[in-house]
N, C-alpha and C positions, 0 to 999 in steps of 0.2 A: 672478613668471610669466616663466617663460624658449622663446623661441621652438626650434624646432629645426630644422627644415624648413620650406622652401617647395614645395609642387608646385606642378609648370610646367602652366601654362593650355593646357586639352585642348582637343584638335582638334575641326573641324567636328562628328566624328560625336557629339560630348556637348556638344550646344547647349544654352545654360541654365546651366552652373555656370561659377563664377568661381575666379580663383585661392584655394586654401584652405592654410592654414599650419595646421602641427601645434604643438603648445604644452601646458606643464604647468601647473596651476596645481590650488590648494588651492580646494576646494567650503564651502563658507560653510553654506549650508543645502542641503537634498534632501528632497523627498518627492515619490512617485508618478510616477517618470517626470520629473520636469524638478526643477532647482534654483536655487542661484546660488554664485556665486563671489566671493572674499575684496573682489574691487574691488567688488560691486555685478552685474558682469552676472548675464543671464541664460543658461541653457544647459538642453539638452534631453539624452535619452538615446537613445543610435545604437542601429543594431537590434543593431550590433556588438556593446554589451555587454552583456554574459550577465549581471556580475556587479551589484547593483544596490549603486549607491555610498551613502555617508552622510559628512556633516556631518564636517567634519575631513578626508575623504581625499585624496590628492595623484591627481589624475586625468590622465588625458592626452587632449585635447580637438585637435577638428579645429573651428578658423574659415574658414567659407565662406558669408560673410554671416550664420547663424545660429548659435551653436555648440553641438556635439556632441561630446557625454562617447563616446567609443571604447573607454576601458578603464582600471581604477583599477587605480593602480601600487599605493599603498601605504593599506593600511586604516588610518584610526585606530583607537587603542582594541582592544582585545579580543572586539570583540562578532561572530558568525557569519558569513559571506560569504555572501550570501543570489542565486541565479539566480533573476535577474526577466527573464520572454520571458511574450507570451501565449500562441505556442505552441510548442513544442519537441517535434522528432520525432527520435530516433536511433537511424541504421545503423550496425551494422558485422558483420563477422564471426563474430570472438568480441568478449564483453567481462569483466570481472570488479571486483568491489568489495569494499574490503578496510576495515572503519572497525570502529570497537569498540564504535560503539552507532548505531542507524538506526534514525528514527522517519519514518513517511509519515502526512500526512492529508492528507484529499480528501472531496468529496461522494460520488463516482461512484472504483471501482476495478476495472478487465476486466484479464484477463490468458486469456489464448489460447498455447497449447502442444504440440506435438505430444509431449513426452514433460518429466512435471515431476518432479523429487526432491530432497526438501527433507528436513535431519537436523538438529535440534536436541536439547537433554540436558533441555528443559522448553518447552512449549507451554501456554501461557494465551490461552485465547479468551473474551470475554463479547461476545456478542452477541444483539440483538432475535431475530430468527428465522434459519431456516437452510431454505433450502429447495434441492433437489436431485434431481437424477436422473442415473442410476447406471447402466448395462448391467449390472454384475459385479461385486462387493464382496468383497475378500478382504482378512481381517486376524487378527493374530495379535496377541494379548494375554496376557500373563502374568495379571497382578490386573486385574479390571474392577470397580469401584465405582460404582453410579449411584445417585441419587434422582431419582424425579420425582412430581410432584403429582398429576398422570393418565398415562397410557400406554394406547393405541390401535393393535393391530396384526394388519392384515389381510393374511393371507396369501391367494393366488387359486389354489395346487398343494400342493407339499409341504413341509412345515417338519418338519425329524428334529432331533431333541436327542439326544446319546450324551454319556451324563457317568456319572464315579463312583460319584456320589451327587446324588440331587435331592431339592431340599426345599421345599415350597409350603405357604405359613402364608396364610390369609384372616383378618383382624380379624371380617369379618361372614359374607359369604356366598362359598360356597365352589361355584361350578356348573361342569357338565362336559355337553357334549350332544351325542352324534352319531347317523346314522341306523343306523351300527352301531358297536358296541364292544365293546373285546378288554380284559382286562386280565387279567395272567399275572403268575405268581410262580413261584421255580423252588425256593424255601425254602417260608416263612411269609407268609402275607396275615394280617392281620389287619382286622378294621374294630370300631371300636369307637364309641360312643355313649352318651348317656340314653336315644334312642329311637331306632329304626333301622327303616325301610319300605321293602318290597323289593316292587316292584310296583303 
């Protein structure tokens, strides 16, 4: 453990603290916020540091009666640099993130935007439900494939289909009902059946 600093004992207007020297030293154990150090003490984590230390790291610690972890110089080992804060809020400008692979969990995830656009070359979602509302939907799809188990869809105005070709297959029952209907062919109709009731 090597000392490096002393600060000089603050003035009247910060009653209550004592002189506090800065110093390095190797963390013994660490879990949750507080640990200890190679000699035995004990030491706590500042709000200063973001990064949360582990077992092996060379720290850099402020003694002022209690001591506090400010910031780990050097990680042992290989394992991820983990930000422990209960809560973090961040401003700026602009910002941007550059990594090769990004994974988030959370219980709870809000994002709020005044204008969003995201471009990827593959989107995989599995999720429980999806529930939304839309003013305006517009999308352009080359191939659409779906299955689903049921499907349920209430229109409240107008729904137009314009396509090349339309093709409606029922396994069982095939129903159509309005209080009026058009149906026009500018070729061939055909209608075929075993039995056919017209009226």
């Amino acid at each position: 453990m090597s000392k490096l600093l002393a600060w000089p004992r603050p003035s009247a207007a910060m009653p209550g603290v004592d002189d506090a020297t800065l110093l390095t030293a190797t963390l013994a154990h660490w879990q949750t916020g507080q640990g200890r150090l190679v000699d035995g003490r004990a030491c706590r984590a500042a709000a200063s540091c973001l990064v949360e230390p582990g077992a092996g790291d060379l720290a850099l610690l402020v003694d002022a009666d209690d001591l506090w972890v400010v910031a780990v110089l050097v990680a042992s080992g290989s394992r991820p640099l983990q930000l422990a804060a209960p809560h973090v809020a961040l401003e700026a400008e602009s910002a941007r993130i550059e990594v090769a692979a990004l994974e988030t969990r959370g219980r709870r995830w809000s994002a709020v935007h005044d204008e969003l656009q995201a471009t990827a070359g593959t989107l995989t979602v599995c999720v429980g439900a999806v529930h939304g509302v839309v003013t305006r939907l517009s999308t352009w799809v080359r191939d659409a494939f779906a299955w689903r188990g049921r499907s349920i869809r209430d229109v409240e105005e107008v729904e137009t289909v314009r396509c090349g070709q339309f093709d409606v297959a029922a396994r069982d029952l095939l129903a159509l009902s309005a209080h009026t209907g058009i149906v026009t062919a500018r070729g061939l109709m055909k209608i075929d059946g075993e039995q056919i009731t017209v009226g």
